[in-house]
C-alpha positions in Angstrom: 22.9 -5.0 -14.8 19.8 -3.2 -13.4 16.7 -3.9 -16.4 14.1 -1.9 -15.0 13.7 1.2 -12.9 11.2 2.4 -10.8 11.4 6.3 -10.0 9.8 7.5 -6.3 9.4 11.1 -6.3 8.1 14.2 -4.3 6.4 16.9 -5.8 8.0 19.4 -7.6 11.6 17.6 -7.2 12.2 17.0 -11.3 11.3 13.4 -10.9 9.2 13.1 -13.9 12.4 14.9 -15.9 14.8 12.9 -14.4 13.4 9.6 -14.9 12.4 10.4 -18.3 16.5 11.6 -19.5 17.3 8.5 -17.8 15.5 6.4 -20.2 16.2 8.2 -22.8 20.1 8.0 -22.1 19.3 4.2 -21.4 17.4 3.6 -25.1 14.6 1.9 -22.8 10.7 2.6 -22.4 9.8 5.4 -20.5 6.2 5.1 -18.4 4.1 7.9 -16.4 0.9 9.0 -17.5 0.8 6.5 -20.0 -0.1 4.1 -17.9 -2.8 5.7 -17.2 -4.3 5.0 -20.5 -2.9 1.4 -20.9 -4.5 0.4 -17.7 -8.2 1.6 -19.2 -7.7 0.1 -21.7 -6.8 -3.3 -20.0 -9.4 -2.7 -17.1 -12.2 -1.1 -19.2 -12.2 1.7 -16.8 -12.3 5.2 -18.4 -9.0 7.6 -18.4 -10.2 10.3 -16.4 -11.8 8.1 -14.0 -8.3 6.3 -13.3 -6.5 9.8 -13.2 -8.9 10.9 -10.8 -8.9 8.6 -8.4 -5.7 6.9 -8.8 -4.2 8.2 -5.2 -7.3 7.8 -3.3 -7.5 6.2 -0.3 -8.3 2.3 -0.6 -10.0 0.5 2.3 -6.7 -1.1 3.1 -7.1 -5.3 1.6 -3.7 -5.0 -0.1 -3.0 -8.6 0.6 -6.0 -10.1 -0.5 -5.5 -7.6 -3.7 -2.3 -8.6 -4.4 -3.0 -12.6 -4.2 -5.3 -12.0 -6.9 -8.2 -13.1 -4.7 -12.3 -12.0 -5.0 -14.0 -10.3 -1.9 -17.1 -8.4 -1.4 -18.2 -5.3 0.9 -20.9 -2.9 1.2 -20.7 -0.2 -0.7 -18.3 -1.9 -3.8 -18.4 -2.1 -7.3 -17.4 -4.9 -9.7 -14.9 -4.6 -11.7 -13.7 -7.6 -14.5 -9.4 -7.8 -14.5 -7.6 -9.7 -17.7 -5.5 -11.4 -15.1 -8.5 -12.8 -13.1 -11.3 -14.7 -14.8 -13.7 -14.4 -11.8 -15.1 -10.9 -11.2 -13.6 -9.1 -8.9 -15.5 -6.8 -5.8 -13.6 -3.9 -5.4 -13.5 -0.4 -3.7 -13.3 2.0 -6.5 -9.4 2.8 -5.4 -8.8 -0.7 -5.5 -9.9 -1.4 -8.7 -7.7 1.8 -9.7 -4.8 0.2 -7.4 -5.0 -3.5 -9.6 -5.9 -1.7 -12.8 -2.2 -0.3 -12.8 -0.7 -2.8 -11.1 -1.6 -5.2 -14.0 0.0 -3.1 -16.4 2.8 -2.3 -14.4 3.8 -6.1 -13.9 3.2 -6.4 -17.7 5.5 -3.6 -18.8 8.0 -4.9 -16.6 7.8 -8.3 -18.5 8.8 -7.0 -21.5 11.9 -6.0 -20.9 14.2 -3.2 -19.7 12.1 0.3 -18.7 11.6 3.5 -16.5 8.5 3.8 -15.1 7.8 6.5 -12.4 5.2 6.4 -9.2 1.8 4.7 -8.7 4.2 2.2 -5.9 5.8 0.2 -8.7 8.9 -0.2 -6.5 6.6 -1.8 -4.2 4.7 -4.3 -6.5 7.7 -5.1 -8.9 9.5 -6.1 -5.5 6.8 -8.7 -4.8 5.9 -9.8 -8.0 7.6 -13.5 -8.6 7.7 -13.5 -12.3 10.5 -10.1 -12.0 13.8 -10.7 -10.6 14.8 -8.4 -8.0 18.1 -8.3 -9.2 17.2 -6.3 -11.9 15.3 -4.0 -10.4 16.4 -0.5 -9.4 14.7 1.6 -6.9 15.1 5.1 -6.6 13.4 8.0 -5.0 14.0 11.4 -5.7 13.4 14.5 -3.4 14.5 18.3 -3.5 14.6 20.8 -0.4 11.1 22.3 0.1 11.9 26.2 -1.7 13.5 24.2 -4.7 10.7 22.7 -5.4 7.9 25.2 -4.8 10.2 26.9 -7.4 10.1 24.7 -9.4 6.2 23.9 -8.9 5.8 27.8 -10.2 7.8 27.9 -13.2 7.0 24.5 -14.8 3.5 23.7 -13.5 1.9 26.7 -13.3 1.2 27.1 -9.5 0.3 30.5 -7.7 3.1 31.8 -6.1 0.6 32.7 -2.9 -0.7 29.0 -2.4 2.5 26.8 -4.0 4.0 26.0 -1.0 0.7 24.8 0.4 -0.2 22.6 -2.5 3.2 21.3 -2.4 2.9 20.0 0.6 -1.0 18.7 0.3 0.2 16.9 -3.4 3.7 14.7 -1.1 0.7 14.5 1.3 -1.6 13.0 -1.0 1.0 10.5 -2.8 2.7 9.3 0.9 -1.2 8.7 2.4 -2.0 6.7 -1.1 1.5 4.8 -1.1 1.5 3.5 2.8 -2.0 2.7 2.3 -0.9 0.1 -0.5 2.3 -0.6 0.6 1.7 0.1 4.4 5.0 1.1 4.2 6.2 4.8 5.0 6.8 7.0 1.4 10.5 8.1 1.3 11.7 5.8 4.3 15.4 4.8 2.6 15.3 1.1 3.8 12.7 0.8 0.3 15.2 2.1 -2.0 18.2 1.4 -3.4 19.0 5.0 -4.3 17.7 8.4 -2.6 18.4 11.5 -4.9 18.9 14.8 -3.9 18.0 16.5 -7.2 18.8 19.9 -6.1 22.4 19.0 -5.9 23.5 17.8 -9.1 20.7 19.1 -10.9 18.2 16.9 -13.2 20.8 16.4 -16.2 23.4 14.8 -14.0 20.6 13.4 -11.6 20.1 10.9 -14.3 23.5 10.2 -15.5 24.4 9.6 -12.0 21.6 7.2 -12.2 22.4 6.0 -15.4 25.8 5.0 -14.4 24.6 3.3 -11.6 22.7 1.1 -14.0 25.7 0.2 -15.8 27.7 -0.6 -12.5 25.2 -2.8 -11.3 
């Protein structure tokens, strides 16, 4: 049985919703923003600084980031992690990127668990202590009018300029995903399930996904 899921989603497509009924129908932990908080806490980074700069652009040392390794260049910051008792030198993206990352390995850990974005498909995929077997991948889109609709309705956009910032926010979250990853946002070969939420809807969107859980 799949333990913990990771939810992928473009802007506007119900992703947060979905992954969040699909918890609750589960009985499991559900994660977004919170992390957000969990990992200032861990880091000693503030909130709002995370939040803001969480899908920056990094300068692109993924690998040395993700073997837990130090490294210096101009124009860093240090930053102290919990899971690395030497400081680290980091861009301010990267300490962002690892800041999550920690907490997102962490969560995992402990058990069964939805958690949505910030390329936790990615890092729970190459993390050795999870095992992939458990681990549910899904990413959920929506054709583009369904959700600059939705974009209206639920968050508040201008009708005028919510099809631009659409676009600019899937921009933003594909540029800050292949940087980490440098693999492509959305390509299906990284996921085990691609959702069309537009045709079943959000409510069945998860108990499609839900079943698939239990089937696995």
């Amino acid at each position: 049985m799949k333990k913990i899921i990771t939810i992928s989603r473009e802007y506007g497509s119900g992703g947060h919703s979905i992954a969040k009924m699909t918890a609750e129908k589960l009985g499991v932990p559900f994660y977004d923003s919170e992390i957000i908080d969990m990992a200032a806490k861990d880091s000693g980074l503030s909130p709002d600084f995370i939040k803001q700069n969480e899908q920056n652009i990094s300068s692109g040392w993924l690998y040395t980031l993700l073997l837990g390794a130090s490294y210096a260049a101009p124009g860093t910051t240090s930053v102290a992690t919990n899971h690395n008792a030497a400081m680290t030198t980091l861009p301010l993206a990267d300490q962002v990127f690892n800041a999550q990352r920690n907490v997102i390995i962490e969560l995992a850990k402990k058990g069964p668990c939805v958690i949505v974005g910030r390329c936790a498909d990615y890092i729970l995929r190459h993390c050795e202590d999870i095992n992939r077997d458990e681990l549910l991948n899904v990413f959920v889109y929506a054709p583009l009018a369904d959700k600059v609709q939705r974009a209206i309705e639920q968050k508040g956009l201008n009708p005028a300029t919510a099809e631009k910032e659409v676009k600019l926010i899937d921009k933003r979250r594909a540029n800050h995903y292949n940087t980490f990853t440098e693999r492509t946002w959305g390509n299906r070969i990284h996921y085990d399930l691609l959702l069309n939420s537009s045709l079943l809807g959000l409510e069945k969107s998860a108990e499609l996904i839900v079943e698939l859980v239990k089937r696995t």
